[in-house]
C-alpha positions, 0 to 999 in steps of 0.5 A: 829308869830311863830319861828321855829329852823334854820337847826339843830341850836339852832336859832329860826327865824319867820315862815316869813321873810322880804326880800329886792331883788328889792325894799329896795334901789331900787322901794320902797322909803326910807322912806317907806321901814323903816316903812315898815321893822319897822312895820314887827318887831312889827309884830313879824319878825325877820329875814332879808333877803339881798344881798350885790348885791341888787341895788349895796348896797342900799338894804343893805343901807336902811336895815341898816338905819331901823336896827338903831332904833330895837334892835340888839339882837332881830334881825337875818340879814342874807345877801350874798356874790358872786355878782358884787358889783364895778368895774374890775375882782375883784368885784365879786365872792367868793375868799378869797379877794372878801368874806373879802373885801364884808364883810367888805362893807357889816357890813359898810352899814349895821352898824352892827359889824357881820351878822348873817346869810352869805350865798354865793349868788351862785356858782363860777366856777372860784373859788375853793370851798375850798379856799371859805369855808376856808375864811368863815370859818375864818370870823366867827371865827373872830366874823364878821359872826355867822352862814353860809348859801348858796344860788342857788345851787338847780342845783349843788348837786354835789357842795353842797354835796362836801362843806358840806363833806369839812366842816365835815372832817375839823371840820369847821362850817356847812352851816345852811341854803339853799335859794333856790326859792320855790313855788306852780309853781316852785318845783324843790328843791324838787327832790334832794335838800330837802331831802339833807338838811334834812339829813345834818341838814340844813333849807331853806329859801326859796324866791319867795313863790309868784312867784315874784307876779304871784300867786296872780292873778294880771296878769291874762288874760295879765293884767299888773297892775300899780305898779306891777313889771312888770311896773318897771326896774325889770320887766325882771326877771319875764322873765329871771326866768321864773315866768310870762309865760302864763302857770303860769298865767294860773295856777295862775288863777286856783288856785285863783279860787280854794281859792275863793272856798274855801272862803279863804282871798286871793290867796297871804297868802294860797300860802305862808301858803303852802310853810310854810306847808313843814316841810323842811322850817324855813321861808318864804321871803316875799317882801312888798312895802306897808304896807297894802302889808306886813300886808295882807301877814301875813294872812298866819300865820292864816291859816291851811289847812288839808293834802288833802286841799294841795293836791286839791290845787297842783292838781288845779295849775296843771290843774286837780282839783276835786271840793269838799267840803271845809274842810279848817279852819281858827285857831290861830286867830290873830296870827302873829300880835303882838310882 
């Protein structure tokens, strides 16, 4: 596994992370998601990816249970703050008395005494952006947060340019880190919001490298595989984000056929190995509810494909593709999978 800083910090997070959206607490069984978070930590992760809001705290829940066993400052866990998460007007958001009563539910659940990466999980339009960072500002000089993050502010850079602006005047702790969804079909963050981090020292990590499956190929021609999210409860945000269009599992089918070309392991790590490849990205979150899932994703960190390899790949998702000669190689033989 390799590390890589996050933002202008001095914290090294590994190239993948683990996430926990809709299966820890919520598809997957408990049992098997400790062994599966245990099993990325002997692997090398060491970045956690949560959010108060999945499956109203179970996520977090299941999180903390497999936390017990792993040593705390081996581990960066990094969770969010903005979702409903009980009852009544004051559930959700981030006001000063939302982000210090989530906090607090948060490091229960997890049994954790800080979080080391919080991020606020998207805009409140309903709350002033200064009230907001002064109350994240207080939690970590009050030793219950380490470092700030944000996420989903990809559509809102005039939002993010005037928090970061309102951390510099003041003195106060920068965000770190930007979550934004990123991959092969999905690239927006690239027209403003990438080159915005760059300049204010801030790394992504970024979500659905994947596409919530689609770039694996499994739903090619309307296939919907037994297992897969399209068969659960989460099925509808596969639609609500768009992922699975037919132009997307057109495109996907594409791009799988380019890695078999190439005599590649599979469409799910050279994706993953392509969002890895922007120097912008500090991890990579990757959901497993299987372990055989987690251990043939971490394929990724074997590969390495030149410039022009990229470029054949964006241009066979895209529906324009040039057949040529492989020039992929495989190096690091082995990397990734021993601590």
């Amino acid at each position: 596994m390799n590390y890589r800083p996050l933002g202008n910090t001095g914290l090294k997070v590994s190239e993948l992370s683990l996430g926990s959206w809709t299966t820890y607490g919520g598809s997957v069984d408990e049992a098997d998601a400790v062994r599966i978070i245990r099993r990325a930590f002997d692997l090398g992760v060491n970045l956690f990816d949560t959010a108060d809001v999945y499956v109203r705290g179970g996520a977090e829940t299941v999180l903390g249970r497999a936390l017990r066993e792993l040593p705390r400052e081996q581990v960066v866990v990094a969770t969010k703050v903005m979702g409903r998460v009980w009852d009544g007007p004051l559930g959700a958001g981030l006001s000063r008395k939302h982000i210090f009563d989530a906090i607090e539910q948060s490091l229960r659940r997890l049994g954790v005494d800080y979080v080391d990466v919080y991020q606020t999980h998207a805009p409140d339009k309903s709350t002033p952006i200064e009230e907001t960072l002064e109350a994240l500002e207080d939690l970590v000089r009050m030793g219950k947060v380490r470092y700030l993050g944000f996420s989903n502010l990809v559509s809102e850079p005039a939002l993010a340019r005037r928090a970061v602006a309102y951390q510099k005047a003041r003195g106060w702790t920068r965000f770190v880190s930007s979550q934004p969804r990123y991959n092969l079909l999905m690239r927006n963050v690239e027209k403003q919001h990438m080159a915005f981090c760059r300049r204010n020292g801030i790394g992504l990590i970024v979500y659905s490298p994947l596409a919530q499956g689609v770039l694996t190929n499994k739903y090619a021609g309307g296939a919907v595989p037994a297992g897969s999210r399209a068969t659960t409860a989460f099925a509808k945000f596969l639609t609500s984000e768009q992922a699975l269009t037919p132009a997307n599992v057109a495109a996907a089918g594409r791009f799988a056929a380019w890695v078999a070309r190439r005599g590649l392991p599979g469409a799910a790590p050279v994706a993953i190995a392509w969002v890895l490849s922007r120097p912008q990205v500090a991890s990579a979150i990757l959901g497993a509810s299987r372990l055989e899932q987690l251990e043939a994703n971490l394929a990724a960190l074997d590969l390495e494909l030149t410039p022009e390899d990229w470029r054949e790949a964006e241009a066979a998702v895209a529906g324009r593709a040039a057949a040529g000669p492989p020039r992929s190689k495989r190096v690091r033989a082995g990397a990734g999978r021993r601590r």
